[in-house]
Backbone as CSV, one residue per row, in Angstrom:
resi,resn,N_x,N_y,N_z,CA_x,CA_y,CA_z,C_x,C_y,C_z
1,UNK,0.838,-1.176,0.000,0.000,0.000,0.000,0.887,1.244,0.000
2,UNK,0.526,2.245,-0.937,1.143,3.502,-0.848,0.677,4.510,0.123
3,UNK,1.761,5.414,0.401,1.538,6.248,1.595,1.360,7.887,0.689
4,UNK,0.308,8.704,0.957,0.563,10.175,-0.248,0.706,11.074,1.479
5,UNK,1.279,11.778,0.760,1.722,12.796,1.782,0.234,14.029,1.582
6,UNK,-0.009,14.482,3.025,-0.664,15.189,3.213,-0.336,16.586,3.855
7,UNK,0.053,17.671,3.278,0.464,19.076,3.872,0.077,19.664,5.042
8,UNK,-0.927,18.661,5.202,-1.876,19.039,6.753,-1.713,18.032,7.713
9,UNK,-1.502,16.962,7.380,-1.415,16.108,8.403,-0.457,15.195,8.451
10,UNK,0.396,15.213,7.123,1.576,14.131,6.655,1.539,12.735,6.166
11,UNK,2.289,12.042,6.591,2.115,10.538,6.119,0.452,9.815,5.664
12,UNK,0.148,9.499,5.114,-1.457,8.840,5.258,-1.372,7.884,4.191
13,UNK,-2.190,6.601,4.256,-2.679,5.575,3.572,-2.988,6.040,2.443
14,UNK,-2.697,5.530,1.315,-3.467,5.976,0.034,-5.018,6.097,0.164
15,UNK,-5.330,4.825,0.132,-7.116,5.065,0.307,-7.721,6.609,1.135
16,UNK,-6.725,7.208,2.263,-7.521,7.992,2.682,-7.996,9.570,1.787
17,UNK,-7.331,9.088,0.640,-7.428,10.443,-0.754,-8.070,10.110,-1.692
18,UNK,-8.735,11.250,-2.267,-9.464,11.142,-3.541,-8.586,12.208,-4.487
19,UNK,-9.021,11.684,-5.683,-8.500,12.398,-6.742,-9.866,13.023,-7.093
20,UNK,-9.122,14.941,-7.442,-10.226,15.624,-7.920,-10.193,16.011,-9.368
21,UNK,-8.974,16.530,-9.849,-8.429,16.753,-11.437,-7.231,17.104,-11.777
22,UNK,-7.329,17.529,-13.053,-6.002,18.250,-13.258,-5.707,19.394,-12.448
23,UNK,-4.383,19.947,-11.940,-4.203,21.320,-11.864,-4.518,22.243,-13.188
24,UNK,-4.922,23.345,-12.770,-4.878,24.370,-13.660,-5.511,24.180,-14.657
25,UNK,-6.735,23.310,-14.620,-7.656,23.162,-15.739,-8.930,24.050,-15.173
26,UNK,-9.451,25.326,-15.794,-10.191,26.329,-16.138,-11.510,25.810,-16.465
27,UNK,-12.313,26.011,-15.176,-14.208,26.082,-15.333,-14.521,27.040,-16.596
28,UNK,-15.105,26.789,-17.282,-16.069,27.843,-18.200,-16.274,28.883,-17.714
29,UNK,-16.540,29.849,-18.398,-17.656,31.180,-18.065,-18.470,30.528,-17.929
30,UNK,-19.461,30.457,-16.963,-20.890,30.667,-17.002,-21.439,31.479,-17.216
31,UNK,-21.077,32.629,-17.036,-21.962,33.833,-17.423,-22.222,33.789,-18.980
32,UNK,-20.908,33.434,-19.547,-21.538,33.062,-21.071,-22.159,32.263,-21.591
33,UNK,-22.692,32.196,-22.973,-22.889,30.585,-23.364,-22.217,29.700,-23.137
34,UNK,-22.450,28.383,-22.457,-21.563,27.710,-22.823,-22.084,26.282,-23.535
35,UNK,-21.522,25.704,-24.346,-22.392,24.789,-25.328,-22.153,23.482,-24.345
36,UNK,-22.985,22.821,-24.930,-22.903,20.996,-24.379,-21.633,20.567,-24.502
37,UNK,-21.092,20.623,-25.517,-20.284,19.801,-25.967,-18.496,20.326,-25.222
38,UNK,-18.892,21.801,-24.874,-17.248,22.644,-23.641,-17.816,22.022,-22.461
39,UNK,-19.119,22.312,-22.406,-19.000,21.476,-20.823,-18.839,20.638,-20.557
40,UNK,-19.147,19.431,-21.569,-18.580,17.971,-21.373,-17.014,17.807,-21.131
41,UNK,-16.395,18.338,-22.073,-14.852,18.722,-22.141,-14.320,18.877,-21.023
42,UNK,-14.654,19.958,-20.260,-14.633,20.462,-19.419,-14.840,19.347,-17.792
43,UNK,-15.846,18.989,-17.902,-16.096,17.511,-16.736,-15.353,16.249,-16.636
44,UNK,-15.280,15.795,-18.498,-14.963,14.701,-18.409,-13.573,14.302,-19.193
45,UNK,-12.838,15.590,-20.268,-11.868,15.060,-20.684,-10.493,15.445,-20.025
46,UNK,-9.866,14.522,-19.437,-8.737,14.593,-18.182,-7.112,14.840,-19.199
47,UNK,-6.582,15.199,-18.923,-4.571,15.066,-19.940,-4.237,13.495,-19.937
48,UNK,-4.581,13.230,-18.638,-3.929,11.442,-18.393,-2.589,11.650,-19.334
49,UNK,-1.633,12.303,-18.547,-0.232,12.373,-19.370,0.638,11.236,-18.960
50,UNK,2.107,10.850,-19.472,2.640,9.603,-19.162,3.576,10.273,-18.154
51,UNK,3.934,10.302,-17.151,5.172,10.841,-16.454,4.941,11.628,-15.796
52,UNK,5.499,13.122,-15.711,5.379,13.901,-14.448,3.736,14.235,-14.498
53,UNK,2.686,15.117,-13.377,1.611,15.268,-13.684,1.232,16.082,-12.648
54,UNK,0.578,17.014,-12.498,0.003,18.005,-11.283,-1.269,17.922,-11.012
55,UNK,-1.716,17.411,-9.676,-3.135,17.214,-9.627,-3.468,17.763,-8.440
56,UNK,-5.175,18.014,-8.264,-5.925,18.482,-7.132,-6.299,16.815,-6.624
57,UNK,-6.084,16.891,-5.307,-6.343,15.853,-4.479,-6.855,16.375,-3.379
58,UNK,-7.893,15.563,-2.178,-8.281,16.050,-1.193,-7.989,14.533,-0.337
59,UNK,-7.716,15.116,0.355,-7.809,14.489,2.158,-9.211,14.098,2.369
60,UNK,-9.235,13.003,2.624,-10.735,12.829,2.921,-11.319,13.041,4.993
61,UNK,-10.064,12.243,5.168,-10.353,12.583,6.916,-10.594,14.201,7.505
62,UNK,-9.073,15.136,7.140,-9.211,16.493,7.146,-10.156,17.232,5.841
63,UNK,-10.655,16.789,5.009,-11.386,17.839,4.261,-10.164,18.707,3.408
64,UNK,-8.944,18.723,3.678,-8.344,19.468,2.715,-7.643,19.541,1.150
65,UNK,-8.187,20.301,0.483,-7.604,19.995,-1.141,-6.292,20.651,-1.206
66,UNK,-5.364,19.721,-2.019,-4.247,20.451,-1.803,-3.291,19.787,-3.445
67,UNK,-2.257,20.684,-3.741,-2.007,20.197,-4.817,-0.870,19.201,-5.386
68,UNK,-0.940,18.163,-5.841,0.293,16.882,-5.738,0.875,16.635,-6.976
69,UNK,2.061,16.593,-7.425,2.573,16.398,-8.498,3.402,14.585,-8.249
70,UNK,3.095,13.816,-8.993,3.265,12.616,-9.400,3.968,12.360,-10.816
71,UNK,4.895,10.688,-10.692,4.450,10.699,-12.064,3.867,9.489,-11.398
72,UNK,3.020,10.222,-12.879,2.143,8.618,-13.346,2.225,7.192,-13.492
73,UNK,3.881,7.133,-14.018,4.132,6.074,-14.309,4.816,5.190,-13.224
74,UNK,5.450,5.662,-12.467,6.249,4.720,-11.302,5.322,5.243,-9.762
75,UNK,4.338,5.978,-9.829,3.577,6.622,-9.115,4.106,7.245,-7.966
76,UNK,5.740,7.823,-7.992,6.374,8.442,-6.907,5.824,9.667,-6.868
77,UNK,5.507,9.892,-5.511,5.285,11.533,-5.229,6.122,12.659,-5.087
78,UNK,6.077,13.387,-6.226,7.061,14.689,-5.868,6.884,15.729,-5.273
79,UNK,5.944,16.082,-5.042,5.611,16.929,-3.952,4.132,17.006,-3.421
80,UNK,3.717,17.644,-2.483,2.650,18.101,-2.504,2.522,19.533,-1.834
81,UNK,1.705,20.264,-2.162,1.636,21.706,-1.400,-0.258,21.955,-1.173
82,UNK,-0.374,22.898,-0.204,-1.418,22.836,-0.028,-1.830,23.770,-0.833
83,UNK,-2.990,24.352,-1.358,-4.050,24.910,-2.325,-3.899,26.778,-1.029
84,UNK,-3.920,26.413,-0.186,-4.377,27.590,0.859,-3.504,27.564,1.799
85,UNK,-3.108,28.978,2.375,-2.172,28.804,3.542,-3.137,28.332,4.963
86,UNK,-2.499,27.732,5.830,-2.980,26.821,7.015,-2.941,27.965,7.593
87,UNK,-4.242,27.680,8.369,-4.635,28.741,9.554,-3.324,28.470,10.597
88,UNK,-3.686,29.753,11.026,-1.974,30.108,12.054,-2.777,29.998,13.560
């Protein structure tokens, strides 16, 4: 079992994370049109790149999303940072 590092709480079980998406992939305007076919895009088509990769992940115990760069392929974690600075 793999261990992903958590910025908030550290060491943790894989299972205790979900994957949310890519980094830096851009919601639509809503205020504009937006057609069926961007919003689908938009929900469901992911990079799934081979090697390095930047993703939104959340903590499921703490609730916190934070951002993890992997590769894909040997699934080592290269970092993770949190999305928000931690309350002081």
């Amino acid at each position: 079992m793999q261990r992903f590092p958590c910025p908030f709480c550290g060491l943790r079980d894989e299972r205790e994370f979900s994957y949310v998406g890519d980094f830096g992939k851009v919601r639509p305007d809503t205020k504009a049109r937006v057609s069926d076919a961007e919003w689908a895009a938009y929900l469901y088509d992911q990079k799934n790149p081979k090697g390095q990769s930047t993703e939104i992940w959340v903590h499921l115990p703490c609730q916190e999303y934070f951002k993890m760069t992997r590769d894909t392929v040997s699934m080592d974690v290269i970092d993770a940072a949190p999305l928000r600075k931690p309350a002081q």
